[in-house]
mmCIF file as gemmi writes it, N, C-alpha and C atoms, coordinates in Angstrom:
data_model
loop_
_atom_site.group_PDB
_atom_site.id
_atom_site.type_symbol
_atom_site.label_atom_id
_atom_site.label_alt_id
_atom_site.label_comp_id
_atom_site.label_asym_id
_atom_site.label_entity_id
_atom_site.label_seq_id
_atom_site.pdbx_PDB_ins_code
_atom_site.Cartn_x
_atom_site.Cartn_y
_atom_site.Cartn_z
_atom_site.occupancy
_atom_site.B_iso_or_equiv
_atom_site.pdbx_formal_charge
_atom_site.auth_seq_id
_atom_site.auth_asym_id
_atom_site.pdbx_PDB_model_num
ATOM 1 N N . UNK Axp A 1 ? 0.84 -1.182 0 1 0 ? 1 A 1
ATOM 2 C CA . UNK Axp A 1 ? 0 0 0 1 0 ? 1 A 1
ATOM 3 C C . UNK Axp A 1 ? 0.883 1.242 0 1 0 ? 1 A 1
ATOM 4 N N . UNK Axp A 2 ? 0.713 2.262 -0.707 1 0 ? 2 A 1
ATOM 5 C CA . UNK Axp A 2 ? 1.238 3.872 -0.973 1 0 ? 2 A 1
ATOM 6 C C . UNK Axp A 2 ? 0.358 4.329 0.362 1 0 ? 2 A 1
ATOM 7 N N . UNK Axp A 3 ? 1.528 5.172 0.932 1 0 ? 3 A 1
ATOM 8 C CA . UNK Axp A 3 ? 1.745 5.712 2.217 1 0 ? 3 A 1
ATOM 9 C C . UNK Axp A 3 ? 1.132 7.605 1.925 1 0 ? 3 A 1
ATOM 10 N N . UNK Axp A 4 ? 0.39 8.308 2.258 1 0 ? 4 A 1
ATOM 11 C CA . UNK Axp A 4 ? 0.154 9.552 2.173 1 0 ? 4 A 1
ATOM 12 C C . UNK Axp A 4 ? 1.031 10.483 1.865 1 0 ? 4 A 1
ATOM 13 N N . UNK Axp A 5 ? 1.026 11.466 1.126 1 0 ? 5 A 1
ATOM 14 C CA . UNK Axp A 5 ? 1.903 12.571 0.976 1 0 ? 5 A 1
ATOM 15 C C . UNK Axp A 5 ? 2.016 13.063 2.832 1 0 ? 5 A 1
ATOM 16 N N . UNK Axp A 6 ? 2.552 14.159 2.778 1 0 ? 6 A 1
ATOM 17 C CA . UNK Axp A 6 ? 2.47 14.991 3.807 1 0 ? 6 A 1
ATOM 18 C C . UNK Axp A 6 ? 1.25 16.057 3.872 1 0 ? 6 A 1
ATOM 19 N N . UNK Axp A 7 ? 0.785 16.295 2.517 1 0 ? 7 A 1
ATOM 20 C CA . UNK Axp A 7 ? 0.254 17.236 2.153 1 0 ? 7 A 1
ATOM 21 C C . UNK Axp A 7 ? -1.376 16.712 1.786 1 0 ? 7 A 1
ATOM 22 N N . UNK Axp A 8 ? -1.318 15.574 2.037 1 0 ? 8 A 1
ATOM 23 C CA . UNK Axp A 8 ? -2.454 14.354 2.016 1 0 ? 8 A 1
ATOM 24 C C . UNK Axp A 8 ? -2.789 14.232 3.313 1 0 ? 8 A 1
ATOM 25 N N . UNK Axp A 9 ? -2.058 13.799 4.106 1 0 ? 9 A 1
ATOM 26 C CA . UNK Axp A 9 ? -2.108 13.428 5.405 1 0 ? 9 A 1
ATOM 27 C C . UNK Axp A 9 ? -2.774 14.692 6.025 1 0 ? 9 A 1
ATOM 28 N N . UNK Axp A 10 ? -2.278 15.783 5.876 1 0 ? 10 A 1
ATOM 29 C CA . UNK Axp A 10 ? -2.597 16.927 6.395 1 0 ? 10 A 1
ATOM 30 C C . UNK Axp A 10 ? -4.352 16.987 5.925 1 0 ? 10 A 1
ATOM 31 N N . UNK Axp A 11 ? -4.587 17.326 4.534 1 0 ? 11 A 1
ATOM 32 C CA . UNK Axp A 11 ? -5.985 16.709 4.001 1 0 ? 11 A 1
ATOM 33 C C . UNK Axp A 11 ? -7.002 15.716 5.238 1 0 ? 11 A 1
ATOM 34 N N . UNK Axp A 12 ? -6.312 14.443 5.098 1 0 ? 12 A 1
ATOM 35 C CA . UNK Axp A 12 ? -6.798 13.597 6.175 1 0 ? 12 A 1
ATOM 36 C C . UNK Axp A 12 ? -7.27 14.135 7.555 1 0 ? 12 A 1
ATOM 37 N N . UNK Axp A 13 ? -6.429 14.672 8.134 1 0 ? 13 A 1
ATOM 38 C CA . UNK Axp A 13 ? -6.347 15.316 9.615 1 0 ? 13 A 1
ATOM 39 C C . UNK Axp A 13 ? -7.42 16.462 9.361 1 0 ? 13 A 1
ATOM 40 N N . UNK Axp A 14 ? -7.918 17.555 8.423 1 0 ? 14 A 1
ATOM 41 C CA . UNK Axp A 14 ? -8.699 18.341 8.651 1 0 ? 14 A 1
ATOM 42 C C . UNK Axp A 14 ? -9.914 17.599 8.713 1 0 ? 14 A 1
ATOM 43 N N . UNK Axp A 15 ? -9.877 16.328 7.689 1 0 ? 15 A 1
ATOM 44 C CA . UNK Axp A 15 ? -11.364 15.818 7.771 1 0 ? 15 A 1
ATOM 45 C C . UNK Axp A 15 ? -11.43 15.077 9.011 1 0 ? 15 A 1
ATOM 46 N N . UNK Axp A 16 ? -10.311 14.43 9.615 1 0 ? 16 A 1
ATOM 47 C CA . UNK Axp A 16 ? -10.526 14.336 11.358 1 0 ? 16 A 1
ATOM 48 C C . UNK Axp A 16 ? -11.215 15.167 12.115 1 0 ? 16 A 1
ATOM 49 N N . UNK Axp A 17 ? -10.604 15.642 11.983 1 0 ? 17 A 1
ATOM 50 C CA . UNK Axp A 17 ? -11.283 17.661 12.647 1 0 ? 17 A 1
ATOM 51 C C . UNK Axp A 17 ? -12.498 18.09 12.099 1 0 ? 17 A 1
ATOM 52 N N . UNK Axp A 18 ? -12.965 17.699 11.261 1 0 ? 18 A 1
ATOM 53 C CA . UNK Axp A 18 ? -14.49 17.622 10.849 1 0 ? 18 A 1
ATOM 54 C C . UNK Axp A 18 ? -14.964 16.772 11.58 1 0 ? 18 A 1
ATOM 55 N N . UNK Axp A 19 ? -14.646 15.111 11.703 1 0 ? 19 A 1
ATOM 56 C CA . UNK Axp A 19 ? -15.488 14.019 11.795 1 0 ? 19 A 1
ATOM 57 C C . UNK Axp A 19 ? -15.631 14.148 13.31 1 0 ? 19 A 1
ATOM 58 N N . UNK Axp A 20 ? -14.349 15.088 14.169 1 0 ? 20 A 1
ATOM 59 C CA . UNK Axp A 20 ? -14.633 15.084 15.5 1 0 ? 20 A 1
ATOM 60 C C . UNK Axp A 20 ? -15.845 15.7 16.042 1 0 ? 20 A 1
ATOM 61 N N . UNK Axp A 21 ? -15.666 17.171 14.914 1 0 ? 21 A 1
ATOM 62 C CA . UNK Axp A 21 ? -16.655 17.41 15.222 1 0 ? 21 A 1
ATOM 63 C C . UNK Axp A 21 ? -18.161 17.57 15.359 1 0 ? 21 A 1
ATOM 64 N N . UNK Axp A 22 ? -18.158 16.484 14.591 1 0 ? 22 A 1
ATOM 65 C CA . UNK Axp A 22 ? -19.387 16.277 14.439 1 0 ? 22 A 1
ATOM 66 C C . UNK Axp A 22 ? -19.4 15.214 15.444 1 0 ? 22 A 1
ATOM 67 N N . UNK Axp A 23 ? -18.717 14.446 16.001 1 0 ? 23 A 1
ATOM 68 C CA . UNK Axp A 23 ? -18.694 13.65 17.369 1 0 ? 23 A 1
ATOM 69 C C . UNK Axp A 23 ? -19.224 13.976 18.328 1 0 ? 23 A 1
ATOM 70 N N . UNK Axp A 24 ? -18.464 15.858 18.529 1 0 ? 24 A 1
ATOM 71 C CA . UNK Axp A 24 ? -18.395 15.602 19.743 1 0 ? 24 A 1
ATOM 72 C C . UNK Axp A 24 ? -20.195 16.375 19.907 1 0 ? 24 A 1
ATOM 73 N N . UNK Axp A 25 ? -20.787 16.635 18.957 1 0 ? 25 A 1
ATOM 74 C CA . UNK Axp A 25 ? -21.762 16.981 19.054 1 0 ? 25 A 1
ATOM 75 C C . UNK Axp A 25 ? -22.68 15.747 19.147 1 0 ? 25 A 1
ATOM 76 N N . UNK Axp A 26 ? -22.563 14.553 18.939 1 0 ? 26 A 1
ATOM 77 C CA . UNK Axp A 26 ? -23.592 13.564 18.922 1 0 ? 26 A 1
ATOM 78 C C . UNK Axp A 26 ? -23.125 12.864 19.892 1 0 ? 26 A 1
ATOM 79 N N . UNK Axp A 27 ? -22.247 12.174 20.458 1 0 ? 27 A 1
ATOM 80 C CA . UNK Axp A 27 ? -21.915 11.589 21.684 1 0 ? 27 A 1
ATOM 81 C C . UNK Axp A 27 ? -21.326 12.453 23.191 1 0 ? 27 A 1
ATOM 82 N N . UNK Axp A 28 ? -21.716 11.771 24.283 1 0 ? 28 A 1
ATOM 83 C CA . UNK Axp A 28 ? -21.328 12.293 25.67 1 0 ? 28 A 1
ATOM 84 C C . UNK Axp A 28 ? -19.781 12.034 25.525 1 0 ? 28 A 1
ATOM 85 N N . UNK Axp A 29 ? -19.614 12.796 26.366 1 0 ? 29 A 1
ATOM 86 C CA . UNK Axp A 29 ? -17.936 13.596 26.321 1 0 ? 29 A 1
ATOM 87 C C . UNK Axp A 29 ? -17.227 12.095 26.765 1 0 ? 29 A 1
ATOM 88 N N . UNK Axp A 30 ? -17.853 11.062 27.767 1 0 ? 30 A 1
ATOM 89 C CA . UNK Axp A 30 ? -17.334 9.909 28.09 1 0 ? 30 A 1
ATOM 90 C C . UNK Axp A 30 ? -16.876 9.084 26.757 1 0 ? 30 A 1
ATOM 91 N N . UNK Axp A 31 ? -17.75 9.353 26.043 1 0 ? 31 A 1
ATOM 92 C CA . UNK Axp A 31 ? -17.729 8.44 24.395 1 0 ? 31 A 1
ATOM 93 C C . UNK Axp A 31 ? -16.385 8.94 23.476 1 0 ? 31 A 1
ATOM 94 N N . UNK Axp A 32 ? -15.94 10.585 23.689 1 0 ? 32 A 1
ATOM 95 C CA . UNK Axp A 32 ? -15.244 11.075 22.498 1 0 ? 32 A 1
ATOM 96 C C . UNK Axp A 32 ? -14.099 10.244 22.799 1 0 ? 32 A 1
ATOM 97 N N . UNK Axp A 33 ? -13.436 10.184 23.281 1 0 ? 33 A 1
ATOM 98 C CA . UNK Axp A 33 ? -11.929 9.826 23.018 1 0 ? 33 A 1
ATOM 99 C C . UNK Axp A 33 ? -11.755 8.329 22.636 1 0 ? 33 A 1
ATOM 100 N N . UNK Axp A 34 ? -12.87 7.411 22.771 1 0 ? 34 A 1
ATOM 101 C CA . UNK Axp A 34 ? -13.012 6.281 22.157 1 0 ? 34 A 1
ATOM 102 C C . UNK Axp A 34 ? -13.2 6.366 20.718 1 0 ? 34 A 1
ATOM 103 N N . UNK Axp A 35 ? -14.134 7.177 20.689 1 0 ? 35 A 1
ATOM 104 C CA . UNK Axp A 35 ? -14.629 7.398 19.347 1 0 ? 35 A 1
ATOM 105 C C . UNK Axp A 35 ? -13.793 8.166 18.266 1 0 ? 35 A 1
ATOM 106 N N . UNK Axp A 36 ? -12.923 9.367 18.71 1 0 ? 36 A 1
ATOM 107 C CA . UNK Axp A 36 ? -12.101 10.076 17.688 1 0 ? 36 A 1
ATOM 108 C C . UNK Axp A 36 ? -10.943 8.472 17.586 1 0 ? 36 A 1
ATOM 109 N N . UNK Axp A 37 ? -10.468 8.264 18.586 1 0 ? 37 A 1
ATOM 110 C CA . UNK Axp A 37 ? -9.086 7.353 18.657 1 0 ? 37 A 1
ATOM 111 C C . UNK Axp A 37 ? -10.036 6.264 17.67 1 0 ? 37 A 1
ATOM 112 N N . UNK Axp A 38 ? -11.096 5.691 17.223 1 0 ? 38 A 1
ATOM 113 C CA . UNK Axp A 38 ? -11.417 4.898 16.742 1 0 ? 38 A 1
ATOM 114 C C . UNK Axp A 38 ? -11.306 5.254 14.713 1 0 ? 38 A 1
ATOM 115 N N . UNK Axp A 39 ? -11.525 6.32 14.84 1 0 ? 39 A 1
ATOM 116 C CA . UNK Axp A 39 ? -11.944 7.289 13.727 1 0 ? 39 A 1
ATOM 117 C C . UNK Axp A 39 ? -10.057 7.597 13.342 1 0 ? 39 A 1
ATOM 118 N N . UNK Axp A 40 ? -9.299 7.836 14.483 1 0 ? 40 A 1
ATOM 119 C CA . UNK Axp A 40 ? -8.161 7.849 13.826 1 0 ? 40 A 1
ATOM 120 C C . UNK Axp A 40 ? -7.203 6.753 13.379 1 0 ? 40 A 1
ATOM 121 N N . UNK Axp A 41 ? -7.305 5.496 14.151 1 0 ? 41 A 1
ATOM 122 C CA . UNK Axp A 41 ? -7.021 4.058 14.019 1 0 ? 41 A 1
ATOM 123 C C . UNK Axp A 41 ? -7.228 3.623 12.352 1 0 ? 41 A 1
ATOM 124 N N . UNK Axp A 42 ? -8.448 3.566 12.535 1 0 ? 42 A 1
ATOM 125 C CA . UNK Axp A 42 ? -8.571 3.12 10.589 1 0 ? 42 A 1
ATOM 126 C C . UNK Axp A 42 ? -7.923 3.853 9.457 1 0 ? 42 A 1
ATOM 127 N N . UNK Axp A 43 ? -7.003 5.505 9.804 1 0 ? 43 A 1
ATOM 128 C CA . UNK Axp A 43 ? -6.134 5.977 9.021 1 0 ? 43 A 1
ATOM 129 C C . UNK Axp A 43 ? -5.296 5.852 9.368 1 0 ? 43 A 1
ATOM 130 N N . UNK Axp A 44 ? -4.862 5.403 10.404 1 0 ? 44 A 1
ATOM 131 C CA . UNK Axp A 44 ? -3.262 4.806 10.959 1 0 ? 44 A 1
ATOM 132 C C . UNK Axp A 44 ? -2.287 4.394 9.636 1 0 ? 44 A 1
ATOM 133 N N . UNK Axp A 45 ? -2.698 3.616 9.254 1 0 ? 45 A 1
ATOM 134 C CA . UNK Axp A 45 ? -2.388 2.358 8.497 1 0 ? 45 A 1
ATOM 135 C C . UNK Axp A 45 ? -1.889 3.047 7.043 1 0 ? 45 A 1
ATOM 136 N N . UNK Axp A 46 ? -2.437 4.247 6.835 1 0 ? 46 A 1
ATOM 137 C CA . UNK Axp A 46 ? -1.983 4.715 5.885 1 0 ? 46 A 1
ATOM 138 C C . UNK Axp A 46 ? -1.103 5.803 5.693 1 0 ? 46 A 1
ATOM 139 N N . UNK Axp A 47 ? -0.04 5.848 7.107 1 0 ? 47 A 1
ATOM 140 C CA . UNK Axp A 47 ? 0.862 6.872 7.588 1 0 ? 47 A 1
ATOM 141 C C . UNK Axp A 47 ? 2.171 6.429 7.595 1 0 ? 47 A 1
ATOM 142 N N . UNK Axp A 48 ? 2.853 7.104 6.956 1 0 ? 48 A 1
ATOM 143 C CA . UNK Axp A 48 ? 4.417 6.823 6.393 1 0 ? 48 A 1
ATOM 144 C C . UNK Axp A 48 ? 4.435 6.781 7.548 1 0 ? 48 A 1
ATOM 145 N N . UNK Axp A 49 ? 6.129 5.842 8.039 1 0 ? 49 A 1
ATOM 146 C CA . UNK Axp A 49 ? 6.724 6.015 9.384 1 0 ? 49 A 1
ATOM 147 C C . UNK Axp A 49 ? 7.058 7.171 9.325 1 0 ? 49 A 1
ATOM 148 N N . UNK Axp A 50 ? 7.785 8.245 8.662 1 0 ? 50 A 1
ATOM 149 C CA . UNK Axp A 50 ? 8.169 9.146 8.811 1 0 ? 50 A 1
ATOM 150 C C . UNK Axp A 50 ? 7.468 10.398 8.95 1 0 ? 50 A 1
ATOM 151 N N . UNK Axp A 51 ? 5.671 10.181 9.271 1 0 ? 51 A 1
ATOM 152 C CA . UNK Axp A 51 ? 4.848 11.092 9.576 1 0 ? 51 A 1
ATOM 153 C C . UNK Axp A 51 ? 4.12 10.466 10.815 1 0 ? 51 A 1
ATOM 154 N N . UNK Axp A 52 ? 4.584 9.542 11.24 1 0 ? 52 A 1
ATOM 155 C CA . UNK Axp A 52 ? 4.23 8.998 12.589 1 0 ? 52 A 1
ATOM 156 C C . UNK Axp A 52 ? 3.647 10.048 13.55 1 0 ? 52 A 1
ATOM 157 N N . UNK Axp A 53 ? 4.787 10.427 14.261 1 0 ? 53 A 1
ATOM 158 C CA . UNK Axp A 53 ? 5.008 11.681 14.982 1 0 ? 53 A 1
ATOM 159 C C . UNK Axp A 53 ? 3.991 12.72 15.137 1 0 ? 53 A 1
ATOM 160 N N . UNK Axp A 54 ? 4.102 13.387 13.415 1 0 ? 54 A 1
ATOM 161 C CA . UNK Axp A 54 ? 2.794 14.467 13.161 1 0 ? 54 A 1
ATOM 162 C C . UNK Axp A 54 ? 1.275 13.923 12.854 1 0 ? 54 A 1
ATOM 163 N N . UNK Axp A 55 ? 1.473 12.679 13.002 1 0 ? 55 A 1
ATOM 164 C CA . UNK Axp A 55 ? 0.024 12.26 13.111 1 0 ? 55 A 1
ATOM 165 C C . UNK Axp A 55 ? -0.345 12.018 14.487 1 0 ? 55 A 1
ATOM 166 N N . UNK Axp A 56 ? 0.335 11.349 15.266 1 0 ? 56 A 1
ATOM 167 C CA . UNK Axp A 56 ? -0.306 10.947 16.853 1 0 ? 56 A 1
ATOM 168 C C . UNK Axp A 56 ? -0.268 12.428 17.46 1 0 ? 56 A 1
ATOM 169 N N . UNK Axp A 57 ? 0.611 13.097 17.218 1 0 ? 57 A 1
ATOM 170 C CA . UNK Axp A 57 ? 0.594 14.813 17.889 1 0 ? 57 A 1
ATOM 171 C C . UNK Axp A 57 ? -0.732 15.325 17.134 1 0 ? 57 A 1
ATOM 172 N N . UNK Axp A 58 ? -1.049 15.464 15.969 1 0 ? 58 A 1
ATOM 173 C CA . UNK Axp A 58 ? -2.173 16.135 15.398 1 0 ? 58 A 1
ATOM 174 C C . UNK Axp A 58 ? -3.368 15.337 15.857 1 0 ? 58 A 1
ATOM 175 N N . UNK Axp A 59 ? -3.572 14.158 16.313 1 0 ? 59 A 1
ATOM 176 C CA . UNK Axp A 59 ? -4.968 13.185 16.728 1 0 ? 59 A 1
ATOM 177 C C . UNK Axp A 59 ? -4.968 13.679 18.227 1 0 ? 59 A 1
ATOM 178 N N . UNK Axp A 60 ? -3.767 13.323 19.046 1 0 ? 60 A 1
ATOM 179 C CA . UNK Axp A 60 ? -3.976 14.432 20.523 1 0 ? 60 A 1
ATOM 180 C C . UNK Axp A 60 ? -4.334 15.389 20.415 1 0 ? 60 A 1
ATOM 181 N N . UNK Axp A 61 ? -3.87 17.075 19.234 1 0 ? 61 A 1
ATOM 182 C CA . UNK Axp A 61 ? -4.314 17.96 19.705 1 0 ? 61 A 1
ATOM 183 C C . UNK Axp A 61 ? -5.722 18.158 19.015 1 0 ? 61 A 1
ATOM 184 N N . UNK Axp A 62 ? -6.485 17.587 18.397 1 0 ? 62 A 1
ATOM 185 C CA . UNK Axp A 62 ? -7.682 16.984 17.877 1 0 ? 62 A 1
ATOM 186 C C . UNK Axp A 62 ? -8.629 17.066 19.437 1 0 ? 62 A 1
ATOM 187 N N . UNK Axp A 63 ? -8.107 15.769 20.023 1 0 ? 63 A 1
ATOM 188 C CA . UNK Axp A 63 ? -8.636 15.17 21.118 1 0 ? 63 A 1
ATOM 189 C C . UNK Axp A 63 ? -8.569 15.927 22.191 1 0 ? 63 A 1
ATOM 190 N N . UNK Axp A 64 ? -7.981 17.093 22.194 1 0 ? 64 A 1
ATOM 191 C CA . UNK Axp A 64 ? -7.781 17.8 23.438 1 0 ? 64 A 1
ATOM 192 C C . UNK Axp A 64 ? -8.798 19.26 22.746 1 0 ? 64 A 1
ATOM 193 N N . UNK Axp A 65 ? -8.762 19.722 22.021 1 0 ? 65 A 1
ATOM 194 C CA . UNK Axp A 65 ? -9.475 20.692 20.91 1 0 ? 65 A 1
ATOM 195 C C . UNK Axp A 65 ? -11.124 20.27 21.331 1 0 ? 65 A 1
ATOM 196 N N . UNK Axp A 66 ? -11.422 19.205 21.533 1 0 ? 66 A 1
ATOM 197 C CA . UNK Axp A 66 ? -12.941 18.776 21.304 1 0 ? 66 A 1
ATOM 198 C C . UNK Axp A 66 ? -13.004 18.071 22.695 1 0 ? 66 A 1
ATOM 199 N N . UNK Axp A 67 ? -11.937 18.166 23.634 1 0 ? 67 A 1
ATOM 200 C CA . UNK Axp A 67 ? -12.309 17.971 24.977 1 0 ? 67 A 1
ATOM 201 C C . UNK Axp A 67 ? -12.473 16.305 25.43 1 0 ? 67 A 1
ATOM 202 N N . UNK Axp A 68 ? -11.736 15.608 24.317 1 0 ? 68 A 1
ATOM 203 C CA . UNK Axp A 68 ? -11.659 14.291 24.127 1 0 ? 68 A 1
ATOM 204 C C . UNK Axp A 68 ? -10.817 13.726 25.321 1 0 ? 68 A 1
ATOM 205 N N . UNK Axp A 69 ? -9.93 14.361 25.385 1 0 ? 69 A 1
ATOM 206 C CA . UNK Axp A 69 ? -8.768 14.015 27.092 1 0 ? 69 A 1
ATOM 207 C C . UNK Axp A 69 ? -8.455 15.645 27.738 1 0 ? 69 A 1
ATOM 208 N N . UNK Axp A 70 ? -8.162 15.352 28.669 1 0 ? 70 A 1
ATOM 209 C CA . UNK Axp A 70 ? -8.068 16.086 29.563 1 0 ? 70 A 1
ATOM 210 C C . UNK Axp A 70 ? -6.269 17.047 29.527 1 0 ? 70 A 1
ATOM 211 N N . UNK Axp A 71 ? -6.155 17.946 29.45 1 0 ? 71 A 1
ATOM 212 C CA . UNK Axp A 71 ? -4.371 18.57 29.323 1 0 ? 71 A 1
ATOM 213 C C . UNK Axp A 71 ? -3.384 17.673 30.132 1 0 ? 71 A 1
ATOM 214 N N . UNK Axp A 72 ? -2.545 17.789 29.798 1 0 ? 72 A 1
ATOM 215 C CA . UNK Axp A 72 ? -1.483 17.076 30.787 1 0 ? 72 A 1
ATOM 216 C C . UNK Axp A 72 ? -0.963 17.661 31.619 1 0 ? 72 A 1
ATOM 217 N N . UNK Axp A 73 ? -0.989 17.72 32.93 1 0 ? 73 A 1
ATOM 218 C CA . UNK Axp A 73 ? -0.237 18.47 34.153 1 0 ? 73 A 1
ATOM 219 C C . UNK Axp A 73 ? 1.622 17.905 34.413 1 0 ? 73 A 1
ATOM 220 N N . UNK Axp A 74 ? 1.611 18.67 34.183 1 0 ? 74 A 1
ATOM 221 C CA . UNK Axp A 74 ? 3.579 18.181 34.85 1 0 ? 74 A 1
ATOM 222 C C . UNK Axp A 74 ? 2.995 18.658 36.181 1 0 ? 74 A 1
ATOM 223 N N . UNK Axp A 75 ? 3.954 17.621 36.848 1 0 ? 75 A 1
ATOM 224 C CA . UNK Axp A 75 ? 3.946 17.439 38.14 1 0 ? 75 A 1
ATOM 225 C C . UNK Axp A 75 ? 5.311 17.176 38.674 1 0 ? 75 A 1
ATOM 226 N N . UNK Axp A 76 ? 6.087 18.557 39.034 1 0 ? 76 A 1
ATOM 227 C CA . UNK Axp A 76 ? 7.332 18.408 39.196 1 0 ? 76 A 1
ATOM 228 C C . UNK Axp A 76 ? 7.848 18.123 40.668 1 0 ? 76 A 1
């Protein structure tokens, strides 16, 4: 299988950012982060290793954008 441009991938990720949001409007906030992480899983597969990175960072800040997880506290 042919792996996404960068410029594809990016494509991909806005329609994430669509599909979230239309998530987070139809399911309870308990449901989103199952549901985006489910929604991002089935495009996994079509992510160069070498866009790894900017994909799991762009699906977190997705998931944090639509209130899917909670911020991360450092706790020093």
């Amino acid at each position: 299988m042919t792996h996404l441009t960068r410029s594809q991938l990016d494509e991909l990720l806005q329609g994430l950012r669509d599909q979230a949001a239309r998530i987070a409007r139809e399911l309870p906030a308990a449901d989103l982060a199952d549901a985006i992480a489910g929604e991002a899983e089935a495009l996994e597969h079509r992510v160069a290793a070498n866009d790894s990175d900017h994909f799991h960072s762009e699906v977190a800040a997705i998931m944090l954008a639509f209130g899917a997880v909670e911020p991360e506290v450092n706790h020093e």
